[in-house]
N, C-alpha and C positions, 0 to 999 in steps of 0.2 A: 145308761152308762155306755153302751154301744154305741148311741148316736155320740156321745161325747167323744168315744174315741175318734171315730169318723170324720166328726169336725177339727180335730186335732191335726188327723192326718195330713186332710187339704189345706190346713194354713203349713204346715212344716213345707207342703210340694212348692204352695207360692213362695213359701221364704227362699227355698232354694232357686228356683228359677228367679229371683229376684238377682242373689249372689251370682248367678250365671250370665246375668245380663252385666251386673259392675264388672264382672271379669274378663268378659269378652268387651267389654268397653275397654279397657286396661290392656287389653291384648293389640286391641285395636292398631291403638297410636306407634307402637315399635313395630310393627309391621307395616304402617303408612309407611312409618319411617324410610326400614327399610327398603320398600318400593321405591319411593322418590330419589332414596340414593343411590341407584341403582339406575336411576332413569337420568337424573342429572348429572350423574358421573360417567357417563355412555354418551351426554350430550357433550361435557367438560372434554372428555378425551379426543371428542369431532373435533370440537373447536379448537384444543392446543395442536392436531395437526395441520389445521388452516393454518393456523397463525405462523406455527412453525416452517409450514412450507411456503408461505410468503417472505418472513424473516430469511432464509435461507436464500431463496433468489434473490434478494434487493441484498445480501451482502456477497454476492457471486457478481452480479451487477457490478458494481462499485469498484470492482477488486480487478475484473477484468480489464477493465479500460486501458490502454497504451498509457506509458509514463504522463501523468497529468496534474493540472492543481487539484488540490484536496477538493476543493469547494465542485469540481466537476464529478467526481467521484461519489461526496455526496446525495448530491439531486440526481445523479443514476439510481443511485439506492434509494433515494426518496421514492423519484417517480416510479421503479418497478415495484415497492413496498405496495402503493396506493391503487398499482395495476392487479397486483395479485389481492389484495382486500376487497375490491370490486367483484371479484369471482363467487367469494366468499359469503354468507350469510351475517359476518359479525358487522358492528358499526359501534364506532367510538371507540375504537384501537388508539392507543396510544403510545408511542414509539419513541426512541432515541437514537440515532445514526452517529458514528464517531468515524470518519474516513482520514487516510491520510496514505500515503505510497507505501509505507509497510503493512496497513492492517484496514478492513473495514469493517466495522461492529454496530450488528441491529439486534436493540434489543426493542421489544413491543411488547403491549400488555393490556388486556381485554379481560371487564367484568362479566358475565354472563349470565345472564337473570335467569333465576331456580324456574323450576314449573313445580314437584312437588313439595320441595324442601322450604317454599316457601311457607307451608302449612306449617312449620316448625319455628318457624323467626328467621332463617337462612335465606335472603333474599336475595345474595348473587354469591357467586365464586370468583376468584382475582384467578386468571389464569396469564404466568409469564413467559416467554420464552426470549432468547437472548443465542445469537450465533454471529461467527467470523471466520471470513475468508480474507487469507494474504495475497495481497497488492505482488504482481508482477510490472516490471516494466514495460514488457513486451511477449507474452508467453511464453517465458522462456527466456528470452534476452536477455544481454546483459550492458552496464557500461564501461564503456573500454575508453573514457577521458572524464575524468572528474578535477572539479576546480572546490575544493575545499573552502577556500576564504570566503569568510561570511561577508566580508566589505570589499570586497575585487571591485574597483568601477569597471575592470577588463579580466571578469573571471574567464569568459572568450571573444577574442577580437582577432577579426581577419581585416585585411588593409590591403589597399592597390590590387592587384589582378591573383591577389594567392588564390589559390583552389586543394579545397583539405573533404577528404572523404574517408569515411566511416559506416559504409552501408550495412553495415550488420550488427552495427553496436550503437548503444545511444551515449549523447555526449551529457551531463550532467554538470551544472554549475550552481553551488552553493552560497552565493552572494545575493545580498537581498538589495543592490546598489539599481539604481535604473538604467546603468546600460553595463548591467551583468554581463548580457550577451549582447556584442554589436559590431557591424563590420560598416566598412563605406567602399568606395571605387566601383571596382568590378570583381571584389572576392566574391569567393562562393563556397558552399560548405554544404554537403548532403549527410545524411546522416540515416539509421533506422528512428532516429527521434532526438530531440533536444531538449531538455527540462531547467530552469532555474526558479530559485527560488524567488528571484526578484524581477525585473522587467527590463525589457529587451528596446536593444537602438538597430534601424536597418535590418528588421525582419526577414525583409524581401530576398535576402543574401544567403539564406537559411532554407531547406528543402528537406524537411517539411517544415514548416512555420514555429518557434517555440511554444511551448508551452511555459506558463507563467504562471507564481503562486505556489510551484512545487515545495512538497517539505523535503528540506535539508536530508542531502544522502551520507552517512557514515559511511568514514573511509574503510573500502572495501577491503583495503589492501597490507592494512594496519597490522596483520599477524603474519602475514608472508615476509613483509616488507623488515620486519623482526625478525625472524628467523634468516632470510636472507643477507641481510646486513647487523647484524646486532651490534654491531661499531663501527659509524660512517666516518670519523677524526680522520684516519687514514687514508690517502688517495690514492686511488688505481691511477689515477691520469690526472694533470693540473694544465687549464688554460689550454686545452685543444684547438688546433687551428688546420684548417683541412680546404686544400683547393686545387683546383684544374685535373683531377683524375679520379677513380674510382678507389673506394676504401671498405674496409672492414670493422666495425667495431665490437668489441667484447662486454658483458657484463659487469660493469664495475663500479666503482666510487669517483665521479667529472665534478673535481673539485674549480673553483672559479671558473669561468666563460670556457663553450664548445662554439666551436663558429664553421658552420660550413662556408665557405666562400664561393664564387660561382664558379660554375662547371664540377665543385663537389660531388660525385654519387654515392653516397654512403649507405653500406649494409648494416643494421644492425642485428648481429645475431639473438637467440632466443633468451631470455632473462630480464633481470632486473637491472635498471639502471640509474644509477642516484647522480643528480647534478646539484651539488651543493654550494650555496651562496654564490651562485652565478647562473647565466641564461644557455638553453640551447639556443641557439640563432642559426637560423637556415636561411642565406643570402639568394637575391634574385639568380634565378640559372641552377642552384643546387639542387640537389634533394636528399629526403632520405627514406628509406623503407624499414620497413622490418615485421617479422609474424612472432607471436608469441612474445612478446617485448612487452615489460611496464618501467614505466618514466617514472620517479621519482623526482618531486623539486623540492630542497630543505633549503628554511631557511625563507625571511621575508623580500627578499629580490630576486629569486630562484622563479623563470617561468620560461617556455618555449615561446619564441617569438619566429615568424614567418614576415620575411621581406618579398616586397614586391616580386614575383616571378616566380619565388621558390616553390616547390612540392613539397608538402607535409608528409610526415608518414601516417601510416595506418597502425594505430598500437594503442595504447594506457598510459595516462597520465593519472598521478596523484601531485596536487602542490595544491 
């Protein structure tokens, strides 16, 4: 009867250490688990700042460049995307670039093969990231002549010997026409940059050379130009005619044709200036100046025009 218990006893210890073995097998697998997530999610978080801090230059890249076409903008962002992944341990990033003169946007996206979560059925993670830096014209810069019309064959044209500068502002034309921008003779035109959207006639004339391709700039000037004028009907001034001495002009409403004539000097004081359905024209010999000045042209015949000789001013154009 003793022996019998005896024998009892040692099968009940194997039964248990049997149960202690399923158990600790059981215990096993959620603590692999947890290791592996723990090990893969340490590797996940490496790699989204790789990615991120690649993503983040190539659209810093892109955004800095001087007023430019989209398409150059891009392959900035391309190539330093591909520069900075090179550094980096991942391979087979895959990315989307969206550039244009307001905005550059990189987004990129990298699977990342598990080490232990594979043991689970988990054989990679998607890790995305996605960043954007705003397009300057110039660090800072701004543009102080803008040509609106999508279809201008002369969004800007210099002719005969004019000479028009603008070194600290860029000129920006909006027409997608092929000679957007072009001059002949001996004009000449400097600028901190030149952008249009379409293509250029007589480059050469241009200092620094345009850029081409640019996307369409919104008028900058559209809620000043509101408030300052909320009702252009009325004329400060009709059919202006100005020659052989020096002058003054004030801010106002230049209803039909401004003509300087030669030997013209004309000052334009600081503000807004609307020349509605007619041209400024600045004749050989004139000129005209002025700081802090924006040109308004309403109206589809509404454009400043420079004859042979004249001096342009330095200021803002919208038409």
């Amino acid at each position: 009867m003793q022996y019998g218990n005896s024998h009892l006893v040692q099968r009940l210890i194997c039964d248990l250490r049997g149960n202690a073995s399923i158990l600790f097998g059981l215990l096993l697998l959620p603590i692999v688990g947890l290791i592996g997530l723990s090990i893969d999610y340490a590797r996940a978080m490496h790699a989204h700042s790789e990615l991120q801090e690649a993503a983040d230059a190539a659209a810093i890249a892109g955004a800095r460049l001087p007023a430019t076409a989209n398409y150059n903008r891009h392959e900035a962002a391309t190539k330093l995307l591909a520069a900075g992944l090179e550094l980096t341990s991942l391979s087979g990033v895959t990315s989307r670039i969206n550039a244009s003169n307001a905005e550059v946007v990189v987004k990129a996206e990298y699977a990342l093969p598990t080490v232990m979560l594979g043991l689970m059925g988990i054989e990679e993670l998607q890790i995305k990231v996605s960043t954007g830096a705003r397009s300057q014209i110039e660090n800072g810069g701004v543009a102080c002549l803008v040509s609106l019309s999508e279809t201008s064959s002369d969004g800007l044209h210099l002719q005969g010997i004019n000479q028009a500068a603008a070194d600290n502002c860029w000129a920006w034309v909006n027409s997608s026409s092929a000679t957007s921008i072009n001059a002949d003779g001996a004009a000449k035109a400097t600028a901190q940059g030149f952008c249009t959207v379409g293509r250029t006639s007589g480059a050469a004339h241009f200092g620094p050379a345009p850029y081409t391709g640019c996307a369409p700039m919104e008028d900058p000037f559209a809620e000043r130009f509101a408030s300052a004028y909320p009702d252009t009907e009325s004329c400060t001034k009709t059919n202006v005619s100005l020659k052989n001495g020096i002058y003054t002009l004030s801010p106002g409403v230049y209803c039909g044709n401004t003509i300087l004539k030669p030997q013209a000097h004309v000052t334009f004081e600081p503000g807004t200036y609307v020349f509605k359905n007619g041209i400024l024209e600045i004749q050989g010999q004139a000129s005209a100046t002025g700081n802090g000045v924006t040109f308004v042209f309403e109206g589809p015949e509404a454009r400043p025009i420079v004859r042979g000789g004249g001096h342009r001013y330095q200021g803002s154009d919208r038409g």
